[in-house]
C-alpha positions as CSV (number, residue, x, y, z in Angstrom):
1,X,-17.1,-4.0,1.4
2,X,-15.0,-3.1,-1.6
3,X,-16.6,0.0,-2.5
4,X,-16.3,1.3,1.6
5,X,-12.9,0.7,1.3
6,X,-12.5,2.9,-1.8
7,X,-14.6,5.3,-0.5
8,X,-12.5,5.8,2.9
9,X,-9.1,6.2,0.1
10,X,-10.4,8.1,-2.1
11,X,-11.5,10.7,0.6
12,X,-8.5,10.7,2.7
13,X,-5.8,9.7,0.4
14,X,-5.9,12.7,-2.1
15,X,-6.2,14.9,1.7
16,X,-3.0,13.4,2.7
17,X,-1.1,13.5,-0.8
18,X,-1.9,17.0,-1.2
19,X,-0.9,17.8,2.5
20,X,2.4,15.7,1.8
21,X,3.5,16.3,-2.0
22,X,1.2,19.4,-3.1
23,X,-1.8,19.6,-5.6
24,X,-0.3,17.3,-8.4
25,X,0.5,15.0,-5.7
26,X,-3.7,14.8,-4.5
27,X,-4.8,15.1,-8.4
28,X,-2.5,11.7,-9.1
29,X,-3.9,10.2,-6.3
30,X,-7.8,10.8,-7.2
31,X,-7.0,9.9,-10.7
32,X,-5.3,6.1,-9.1
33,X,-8.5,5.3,-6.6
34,X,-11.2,6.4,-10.0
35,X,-8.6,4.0,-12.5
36,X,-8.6,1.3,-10.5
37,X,-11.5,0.5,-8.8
38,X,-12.5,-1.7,-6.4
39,X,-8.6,-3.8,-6.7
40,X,-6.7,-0.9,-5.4
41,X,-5.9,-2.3,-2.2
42,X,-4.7,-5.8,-3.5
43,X,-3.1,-3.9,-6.5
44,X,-1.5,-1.6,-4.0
45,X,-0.7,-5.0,-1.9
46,X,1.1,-6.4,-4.5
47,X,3.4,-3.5,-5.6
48,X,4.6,-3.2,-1.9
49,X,5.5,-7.1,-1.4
50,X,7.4,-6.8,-5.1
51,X,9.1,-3.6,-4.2
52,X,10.2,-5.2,-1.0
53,X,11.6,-8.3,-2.5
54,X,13.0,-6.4,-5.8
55,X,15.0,-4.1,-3.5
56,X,16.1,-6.9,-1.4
57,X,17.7,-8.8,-4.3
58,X,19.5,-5.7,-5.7
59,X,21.0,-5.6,-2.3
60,X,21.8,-9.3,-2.7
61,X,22.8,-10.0,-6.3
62,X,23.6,-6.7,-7.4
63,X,26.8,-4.6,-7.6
64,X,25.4,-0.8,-6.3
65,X,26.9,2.2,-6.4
66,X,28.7,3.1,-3.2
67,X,26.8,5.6,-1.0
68,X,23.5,3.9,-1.9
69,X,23.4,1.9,1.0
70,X,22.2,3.9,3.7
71,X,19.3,4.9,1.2
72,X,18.5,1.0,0.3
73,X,18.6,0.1,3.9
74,X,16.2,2.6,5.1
75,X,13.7,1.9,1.6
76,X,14.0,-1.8,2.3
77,X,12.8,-1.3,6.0
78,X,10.1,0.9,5.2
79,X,8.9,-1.5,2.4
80,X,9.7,-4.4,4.7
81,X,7.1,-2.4,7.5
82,X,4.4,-1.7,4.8
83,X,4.9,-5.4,4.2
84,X,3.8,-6.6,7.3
85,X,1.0,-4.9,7.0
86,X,0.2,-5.7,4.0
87,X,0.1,-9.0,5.6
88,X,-1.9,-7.9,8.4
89,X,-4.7,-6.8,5.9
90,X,-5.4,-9.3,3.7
91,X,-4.8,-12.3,6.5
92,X,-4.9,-11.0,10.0
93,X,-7.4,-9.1,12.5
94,X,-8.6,-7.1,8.9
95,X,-9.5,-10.2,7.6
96,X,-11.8,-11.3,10.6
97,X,-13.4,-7.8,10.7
98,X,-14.3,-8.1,6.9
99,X,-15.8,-11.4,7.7
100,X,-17.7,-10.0,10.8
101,X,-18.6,-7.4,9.3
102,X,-20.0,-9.8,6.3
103,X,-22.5,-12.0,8.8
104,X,-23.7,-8.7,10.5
105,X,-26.4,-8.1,7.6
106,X,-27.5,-11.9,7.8
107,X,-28.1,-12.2,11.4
């Protein structure tokens, strides 16, 4: 299951980082998905949820610079978004696909 998932991002992730942020930007990303094998979406995971909750206790507990709201608020909704779905991957409809898709070869 693992390695279809790595296969589908490392063929469409370095597409879309190139398209987005250039050649470096597609080279980093092919260099990630062959570094980290088969954990990359539960590494990824994890670095979303702790992004989401760092920025939300700078916001909280920490003194910023004025101006840098706006810029926190619309980082911490995007992260608070990717969150959510980070969620919806590793417990919700994903999940039950992944296990469907595990009985299918039994049957």
């Amino acid at each position: 299951m693992w390695d279809e998932v790595k296969g589908v991002i490392g063929t469409f992730a370095p597409t879309i980082a190139t398209a987005l942020g250039g050649p470096l930007a597609g080279g980093a990303v092919k260099v990630l998905t062959g570094a980290l094998g088969d954990q990359t979406p539960a590494i990824l995971g994890y670095v979303i949820v702790a992004g989401f909750f760092g920025i939300l206790a700078a916001m909280i507990f920490v003194d910023l610079p004025s101006g840098s709201g706006d810029i926190l608020k619309v980082l911490l909704g995007s992260l608070g978004a990717m969150t959510v779905q980070v969620g919806n991957f590793f417990f919700g409809s994903s999940r039950g696909s992944r296990i469907k898709d595990a009985m299918i070869p039994k049957s």
